[in-house]
C-alpha positions in Angstrom: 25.3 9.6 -12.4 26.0 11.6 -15.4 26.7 14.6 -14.2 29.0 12.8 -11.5 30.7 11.4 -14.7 31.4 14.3 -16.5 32.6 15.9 -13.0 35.3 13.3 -13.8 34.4 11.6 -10.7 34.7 7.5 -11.2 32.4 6.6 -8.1 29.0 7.7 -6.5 27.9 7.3 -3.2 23.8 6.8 -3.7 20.7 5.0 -3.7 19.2 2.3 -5.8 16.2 1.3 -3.9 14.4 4.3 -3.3 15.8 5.8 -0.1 15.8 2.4 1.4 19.5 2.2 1.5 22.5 3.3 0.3 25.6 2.1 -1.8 28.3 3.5 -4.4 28.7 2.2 -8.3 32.0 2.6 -10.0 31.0 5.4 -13.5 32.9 5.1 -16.7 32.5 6.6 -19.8 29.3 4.2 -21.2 28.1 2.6 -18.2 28.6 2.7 -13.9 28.2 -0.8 -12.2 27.0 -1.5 -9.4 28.2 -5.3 -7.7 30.4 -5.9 -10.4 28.0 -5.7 -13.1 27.9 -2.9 -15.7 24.4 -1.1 -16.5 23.8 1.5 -19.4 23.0 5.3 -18.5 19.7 6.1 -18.9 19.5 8.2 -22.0 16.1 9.7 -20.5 14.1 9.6 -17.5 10.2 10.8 -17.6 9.2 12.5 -14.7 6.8 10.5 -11.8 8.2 6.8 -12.9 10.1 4.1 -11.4 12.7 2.5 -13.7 14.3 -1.2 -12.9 16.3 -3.7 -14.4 14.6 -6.4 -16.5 15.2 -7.9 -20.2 18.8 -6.2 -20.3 17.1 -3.1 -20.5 15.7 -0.6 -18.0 11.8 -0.6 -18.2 9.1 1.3 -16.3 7.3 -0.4 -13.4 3.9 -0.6 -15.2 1.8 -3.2 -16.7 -1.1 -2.3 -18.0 -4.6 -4.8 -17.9 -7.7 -2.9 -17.8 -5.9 0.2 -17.3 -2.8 1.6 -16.1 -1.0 0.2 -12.6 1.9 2.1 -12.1 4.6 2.2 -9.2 5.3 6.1 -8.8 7.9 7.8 -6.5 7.2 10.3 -3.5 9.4 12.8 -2.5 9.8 10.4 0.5 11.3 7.7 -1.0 8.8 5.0 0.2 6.5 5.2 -3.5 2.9 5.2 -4.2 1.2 3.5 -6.8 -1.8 4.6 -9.7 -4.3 2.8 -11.3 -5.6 5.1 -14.4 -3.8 8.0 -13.2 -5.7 8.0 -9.6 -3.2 8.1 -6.9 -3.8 4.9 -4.0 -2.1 6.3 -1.4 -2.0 9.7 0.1 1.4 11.2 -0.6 1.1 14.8 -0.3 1.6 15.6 3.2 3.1 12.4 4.5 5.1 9.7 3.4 3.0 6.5 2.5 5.2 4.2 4.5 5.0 6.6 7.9 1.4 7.1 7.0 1.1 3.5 7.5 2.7 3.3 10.7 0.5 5.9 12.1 -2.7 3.8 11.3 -1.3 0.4 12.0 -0.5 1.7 15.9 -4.4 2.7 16.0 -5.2 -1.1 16.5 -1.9 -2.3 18.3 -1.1 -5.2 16.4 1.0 -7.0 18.9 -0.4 -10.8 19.3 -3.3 -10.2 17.0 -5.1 -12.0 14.0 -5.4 -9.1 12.1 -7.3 -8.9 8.4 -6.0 -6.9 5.5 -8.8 -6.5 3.1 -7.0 -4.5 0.1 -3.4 -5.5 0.7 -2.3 -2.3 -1.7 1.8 -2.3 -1.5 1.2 -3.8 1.9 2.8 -1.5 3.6 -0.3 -1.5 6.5 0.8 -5.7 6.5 4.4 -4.6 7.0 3.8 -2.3 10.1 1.4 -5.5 11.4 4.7 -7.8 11.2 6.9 -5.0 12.4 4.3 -4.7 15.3 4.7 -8.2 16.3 1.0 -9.2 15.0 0.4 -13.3 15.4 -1.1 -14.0 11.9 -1.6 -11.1 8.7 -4.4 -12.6 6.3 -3.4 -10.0 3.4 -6.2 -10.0 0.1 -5.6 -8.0 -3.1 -7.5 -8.1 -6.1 -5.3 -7.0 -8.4 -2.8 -9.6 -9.6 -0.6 -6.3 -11.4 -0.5 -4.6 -8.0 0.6 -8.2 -6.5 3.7 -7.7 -9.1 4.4 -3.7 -8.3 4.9 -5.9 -4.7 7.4 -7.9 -5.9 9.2 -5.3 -7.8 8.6 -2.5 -5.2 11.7 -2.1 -2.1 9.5 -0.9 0.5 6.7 -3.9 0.0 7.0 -6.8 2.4 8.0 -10.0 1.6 4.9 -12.8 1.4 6.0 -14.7 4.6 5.0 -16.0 7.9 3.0 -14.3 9.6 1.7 -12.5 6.4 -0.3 -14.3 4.3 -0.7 -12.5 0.7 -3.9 -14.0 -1.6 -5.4 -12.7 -4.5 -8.9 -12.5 -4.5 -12.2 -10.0 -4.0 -12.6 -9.5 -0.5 -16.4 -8.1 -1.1 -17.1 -11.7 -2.3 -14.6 -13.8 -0.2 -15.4 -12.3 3.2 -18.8 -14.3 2.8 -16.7 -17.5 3.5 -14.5 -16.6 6.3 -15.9 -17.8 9.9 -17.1 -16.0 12.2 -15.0 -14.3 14.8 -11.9 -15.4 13.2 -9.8 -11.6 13.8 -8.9 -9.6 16.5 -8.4 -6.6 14.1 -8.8 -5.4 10.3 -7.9 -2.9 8.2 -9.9 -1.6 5.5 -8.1 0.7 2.9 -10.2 0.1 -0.1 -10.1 2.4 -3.3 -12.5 5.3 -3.5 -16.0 4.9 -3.8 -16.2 5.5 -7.2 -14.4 2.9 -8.2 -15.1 0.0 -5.7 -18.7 0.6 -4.2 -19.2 -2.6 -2.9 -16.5 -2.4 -0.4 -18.2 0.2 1.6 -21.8 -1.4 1.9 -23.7 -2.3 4.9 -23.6 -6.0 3.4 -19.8 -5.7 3.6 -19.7 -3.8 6.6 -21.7 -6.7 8.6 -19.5 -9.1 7.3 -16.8 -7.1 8.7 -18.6 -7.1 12.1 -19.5 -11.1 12.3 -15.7 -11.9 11.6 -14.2 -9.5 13.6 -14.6 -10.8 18.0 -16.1 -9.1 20.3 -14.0 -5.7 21.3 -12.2 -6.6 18.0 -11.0 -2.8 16.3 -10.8 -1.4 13.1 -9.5 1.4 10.9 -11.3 2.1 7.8 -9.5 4.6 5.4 -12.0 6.9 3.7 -9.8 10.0 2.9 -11.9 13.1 1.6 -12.9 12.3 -1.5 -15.8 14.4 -3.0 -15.8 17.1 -0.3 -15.2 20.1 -2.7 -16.9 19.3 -5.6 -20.2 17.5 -4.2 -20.1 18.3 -0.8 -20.8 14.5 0.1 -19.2 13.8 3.5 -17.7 10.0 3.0 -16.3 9.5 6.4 -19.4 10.4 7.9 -21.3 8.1 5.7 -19.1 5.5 6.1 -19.3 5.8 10.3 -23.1 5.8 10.3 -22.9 2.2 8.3 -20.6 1.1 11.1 -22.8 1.9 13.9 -25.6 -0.1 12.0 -23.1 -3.2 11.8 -22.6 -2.8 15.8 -19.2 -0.8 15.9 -19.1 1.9 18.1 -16.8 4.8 15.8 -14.6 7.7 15.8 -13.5 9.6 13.2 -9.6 10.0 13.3 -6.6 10.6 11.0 -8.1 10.3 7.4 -10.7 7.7 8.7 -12.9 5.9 10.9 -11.8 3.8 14.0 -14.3 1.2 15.2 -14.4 -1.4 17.9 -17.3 -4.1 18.1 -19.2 -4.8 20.5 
């Protein structure tokens, strides 16, 4: 915007919500405006953040409550999000959002009662609605990632047929019936940092609530590989077939179907 400016131009034709769409703010000397409302230039802008609107100031998408969450852009517009500098979502190949779509198609959502165990941005939630699922039952345990959601352009918005809770799926799966989904998806954070969510305990619940030829992608990535050797999607599939899936490893992950 400030270069436009001192190009002497007095509009721009660009993007405020991260590559989602477009529009044009008038520039003058001290501020540009964008639907009739004036807005300061930034005097800097730190590489890797997100900057939006709030307190009649431009602040950085962060909060920070037993470590850093922050909203982080991607050269694809869609953005990913940290927590303590350890990226969420797998940016540097693919866009997060298109990443989504890819894994969402793996258990055709149309019709389905689909579970969301770590609800993230929710982009895997928005593909579900896109996909014309029945019912989304979206958990996430973080209430600061629940707010990157609400300040985020690409996250969906918390209504029918998602359902967005916070909670600790590794605890609350315990009280969710039996054969109550048709599909889940399972994106949890890396070993290291959430164990519990890749345990046979979890992985049975994941079995008894899923029906019978009910599917499931489970995100594992490659974490580990080079410096330990350990081999976490292979891990990860062998639970599975003790919990009765039958697996395959595809994409970044495992696909399972019960029964």
């Amino acid at each position: 915007m400030a270069s436009a400016r001192n190009a002497g131009l007095d509009c721009l034709e660009l993007s405020l919500d991260l590559a989602k769409s477009r529009t044009t703010v008038a520039l003058t000397a001290d501020t540009w405006s964008h639907a009739g409302i004036p807005y300061p230039y930034l005097e800097t802008c730190k590489d890797h953040t997100i900057y939006h609107w709030q307190d009649d100031a431009f602040q950085v998408v962060s909060r920070f409550h037993k470590g850093l969450i922050k909203l982080v852009p991607t050269p694809w517009g869609p953005p990913t999000f940290h927590i303590d500098g350890i990226k969420m979502l797998p940016t540097a190949h693919v866009c997060p959002y298109a990443d989504a779509e890819r894994k969402v198609g793996l258990i055709a959502p149309k019709g389905k009662q689909i579970l969301d165990t770590c609800g993230g941005l929710g982009y895997f939630a928005d593909w579900c609605v896109k996909g014309g699922a029945k019912h989304i039952a979206s958990t996430e345990k973080n209430p600061n990632v629940i707010w990157l959601r609400s300040v985020n352009p690409w996250s969906p918005q918390a209504v029918a047929p998602l359902e967005l809770r916070q909670g600790d799926i590794a605890l609350d799966i315990a009280a969710i019936a039996s054969n109550s989904f048709d599909a889940a998806l399972h994106d949890p954070p890396r070993f290291a940092l959430a164990g519990e969510l890749y345990s046979q305990v979890f992985y049975d619940h994941l079995a008894r609530v899923l029906r019978r030829k009910g599917v499931l992608f489970h995100y594992t990535g490659s974490p580990n590989k080079l410096t330990s050797n350990r081999d976490v999607p292979n891990e990860v599939a062998q639970r599975l077939k003790r919990s009765g899936f039958t697996v395959s490893l595809v994409l970044d992950g495992v696909f399972a179907v019960k029964g």
